[in-house]
N, C-alpha and C positions, 0 to 999 in steps of 0.2 A: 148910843148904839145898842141893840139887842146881841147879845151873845148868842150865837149857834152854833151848833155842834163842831160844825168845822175849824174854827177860832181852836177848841180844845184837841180835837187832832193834830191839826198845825202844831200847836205849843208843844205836844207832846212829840212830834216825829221830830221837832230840833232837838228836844232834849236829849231824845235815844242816839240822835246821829252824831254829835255836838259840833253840827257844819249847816249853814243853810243852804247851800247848795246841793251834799246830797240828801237830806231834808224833802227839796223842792223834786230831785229826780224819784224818790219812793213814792211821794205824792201824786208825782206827774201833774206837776203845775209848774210854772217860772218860779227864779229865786224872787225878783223884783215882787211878784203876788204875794209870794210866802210872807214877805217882810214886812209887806202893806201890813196881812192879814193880822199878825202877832202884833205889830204897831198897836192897830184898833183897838187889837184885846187889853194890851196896854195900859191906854188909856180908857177904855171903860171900866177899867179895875181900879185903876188911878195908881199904878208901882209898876215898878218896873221887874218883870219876871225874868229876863235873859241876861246877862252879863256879857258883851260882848268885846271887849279891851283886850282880853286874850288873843292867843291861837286860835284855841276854841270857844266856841260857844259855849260857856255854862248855864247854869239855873242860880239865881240869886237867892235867897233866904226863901223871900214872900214866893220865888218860882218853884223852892221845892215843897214850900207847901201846898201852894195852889195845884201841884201836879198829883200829888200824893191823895188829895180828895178828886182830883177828874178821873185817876185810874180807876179807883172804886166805883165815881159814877159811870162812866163808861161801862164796868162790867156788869154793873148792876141793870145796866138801859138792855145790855147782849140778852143776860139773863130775865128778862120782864119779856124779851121780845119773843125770847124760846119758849117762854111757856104759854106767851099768847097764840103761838101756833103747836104747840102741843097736842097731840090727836090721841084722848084716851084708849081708844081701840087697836090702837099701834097699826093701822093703815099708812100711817107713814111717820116718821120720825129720823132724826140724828141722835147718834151716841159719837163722841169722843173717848179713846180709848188709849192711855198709855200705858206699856209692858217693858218690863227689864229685859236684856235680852235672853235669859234661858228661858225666859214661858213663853217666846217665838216658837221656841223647838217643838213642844209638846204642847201649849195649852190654848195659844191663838187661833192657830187652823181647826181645832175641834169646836171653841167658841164662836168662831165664825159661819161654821155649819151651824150649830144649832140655831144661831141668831136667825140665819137666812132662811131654816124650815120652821120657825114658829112663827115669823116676822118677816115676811121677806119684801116688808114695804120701809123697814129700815132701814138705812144706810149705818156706814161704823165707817168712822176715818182709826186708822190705828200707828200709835207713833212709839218707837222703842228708843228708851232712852235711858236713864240714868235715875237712881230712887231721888238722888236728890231735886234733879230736874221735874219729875212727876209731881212730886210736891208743889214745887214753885209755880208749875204751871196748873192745879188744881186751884192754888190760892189766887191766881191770879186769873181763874175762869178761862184758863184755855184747856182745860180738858174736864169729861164728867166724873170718869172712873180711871181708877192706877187698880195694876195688879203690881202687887211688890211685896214686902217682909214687913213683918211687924218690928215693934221694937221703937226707940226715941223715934220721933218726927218733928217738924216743924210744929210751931205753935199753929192749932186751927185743922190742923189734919187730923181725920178720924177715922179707924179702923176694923173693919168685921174679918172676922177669922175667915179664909177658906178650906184652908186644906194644911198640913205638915207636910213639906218638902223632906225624902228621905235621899242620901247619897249613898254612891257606893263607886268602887271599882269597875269601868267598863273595857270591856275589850271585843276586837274583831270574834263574832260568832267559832270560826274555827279554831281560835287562841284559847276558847272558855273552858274551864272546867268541868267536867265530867258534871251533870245532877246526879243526887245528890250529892252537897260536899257541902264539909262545915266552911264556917265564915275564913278566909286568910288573912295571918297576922300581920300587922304591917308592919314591922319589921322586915318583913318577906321585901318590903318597895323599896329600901335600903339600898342605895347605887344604884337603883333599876330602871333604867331609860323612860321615861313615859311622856305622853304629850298634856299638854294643860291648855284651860283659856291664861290668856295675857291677863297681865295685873289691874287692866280696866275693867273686868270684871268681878263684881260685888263675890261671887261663888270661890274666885280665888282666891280671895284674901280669907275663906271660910277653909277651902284648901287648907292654904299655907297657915292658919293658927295650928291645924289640925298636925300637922304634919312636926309644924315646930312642938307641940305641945307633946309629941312622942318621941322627940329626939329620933328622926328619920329627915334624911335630905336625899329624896329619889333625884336623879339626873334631868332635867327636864331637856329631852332633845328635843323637842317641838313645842313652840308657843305659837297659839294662831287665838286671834279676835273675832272669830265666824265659827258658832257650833255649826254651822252646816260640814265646815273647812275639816271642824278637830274629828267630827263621825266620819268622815270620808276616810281621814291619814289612820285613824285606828280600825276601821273595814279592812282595810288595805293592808295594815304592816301588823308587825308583832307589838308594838306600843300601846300600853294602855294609858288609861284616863280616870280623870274624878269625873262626874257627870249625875246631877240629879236621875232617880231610880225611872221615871217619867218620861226622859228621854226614851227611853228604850224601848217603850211600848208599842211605837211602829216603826221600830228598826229591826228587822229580824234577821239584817244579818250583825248583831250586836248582842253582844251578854254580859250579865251583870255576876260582880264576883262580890260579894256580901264582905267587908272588913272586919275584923277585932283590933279594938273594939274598933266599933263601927262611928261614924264621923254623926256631929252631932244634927239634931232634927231642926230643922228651920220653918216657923208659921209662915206659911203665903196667906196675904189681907186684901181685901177690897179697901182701896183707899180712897177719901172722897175731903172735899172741904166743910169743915164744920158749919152749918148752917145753909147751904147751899140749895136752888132747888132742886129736886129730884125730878126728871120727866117719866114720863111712862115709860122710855125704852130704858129708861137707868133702871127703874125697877125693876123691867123683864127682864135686864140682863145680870142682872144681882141674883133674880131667880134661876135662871137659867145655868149662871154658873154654880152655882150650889149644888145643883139638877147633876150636871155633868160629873161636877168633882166627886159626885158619888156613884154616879152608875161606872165609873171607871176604875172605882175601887181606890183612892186614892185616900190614904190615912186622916180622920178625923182630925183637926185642931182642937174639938173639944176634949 
């Protein structure tokens, strides 16, 4: 029997679900096909890849290795197929794009503009997620480009500088301090009510070093998972926040109060998979963001 592609999806959708019935329901085929189909593949290999004596369905030895070379070719057949439709003119193209969530706030929507006035035959799917997620899903060819932090990575990840992330003290426009006025000590946040992102944010655990490393434990009345949520509660009240300097640039009714010393700088990176292709809108959008992160004045990496 000839192996087709289908036989390697099959095997693959048990493996992820470890059930063949919902297997056959993601597939949207019968279990009865599904069983035939992986049988086949079975025996055209001559081993046996599934273990099924269990509860669940596992992968035997020879099944996780045979899986571990089909994921690769799988993404390598995605990737051969993108750049055979690849349009060097950028008349039309796909970018995949993953973001941590604070460059939702400020660097998405301005990216997004530009992409659609220089290129407006490309499309951009954008997924916010988790540094370490972007990674996984780079190596595994479900996304072209990560914006995220430099610093350790996975093995196979590789990164270009874009910009220095600078933080500071944010509060509602009418709570700000007079301009001029020197940076505040922080000390000064000592008991001081303020709101913060939740601890599932990368920025807060950059917070909290910052905070432990001064011997300062301001009150945290407010924890919320949505910059949209924490610029609302601090417009509104007297509570302030940590909050990249970036936010703030179209927020006006929001101002930023400079710390001593001030919290420390962090490199934002175009992240990408080491060896990977590159399509034309990946490159437009490599350029483009460079383009942006400097007409906006946004601190050098180098």
């Amino acid at each position: 029997m000839a192996l087709e592609l289908r036989h390697v999806r099959y095997l693959l959708a048990v493996a992820e679900h470890g059930n063949f019935t919902r297997a056959a329901e993601a597939l949207h085929i019968s279990q009865p096909t599904l069983s035939q189909q992986i049988k086949q593949l079975e025996r055209a290999l001559g081993v046996k890849l599934l273990d099924r004596t269990g509860r669940a369905v596992r992968l035997t030895d020879a099944g996780e290795v045979y899986t571990h070379h089909a994921r690769r070719a799988l993404r390598d057949l995605a990737a051969a197929e993108r750049a055979v439709h690849d349009v060097q003119d950028l008349s039309r193209g796909h970018l995949r794009l993953g973001v941590t969530p604070t460059f939702s706030a400020y660097l998405v929507g301005p990216l997004t503009a530009e992409l659609r006035s220089r290129h407006p035959g490309v499309t951009l799917t954008v997924r916010e997620t988790t540094q370490d997620r972007i990674e996984s899903a780079l190596l595994a060819d479900d996304l072209d480009v990560g914006i995220a932090f430099t610093g350790p990575h996975l093995p196979g990840i590789t990164t270009t500088a874009l910009f220095t992330e600078t933080l500071s003290l944010v509060t509602g426009a009418r709570h700000a301090r007079p301009t001029p006025h020197p940076p505040l000590p922080v000390q000064a946040l000592h008991d001081r009510d303020v709101a913060l992102l939740s601890s599932d944010f990368v920025t807060r655990g950059h917070i909290d070093a910052y905070f432990a490393r001064h011997r300062i434990a301001p009150r945290i009345a407010v924890e919320a998972n949505s910059l949209q949520a924490l610029t609302e509660i601090v417009r509104r009240t007297e509570l302030a926040t940590v909050l990249p300097d970036a936010v703030t640039d179209d927020h006006p009714h929001l101002g930023t109060v400079p710390l001593d010393p001030p919290l420390p700088a962090r490199t934002v990176g175009l992240l990408r998979r080491e060896g990977a292709y590159l399509s034309a809108a990946s490159h437009a959008f490599t350029q483009l963001a460079h383009d942006l992160v400097r007409s906006r004045g946004y601190p050098s990496a180098e």
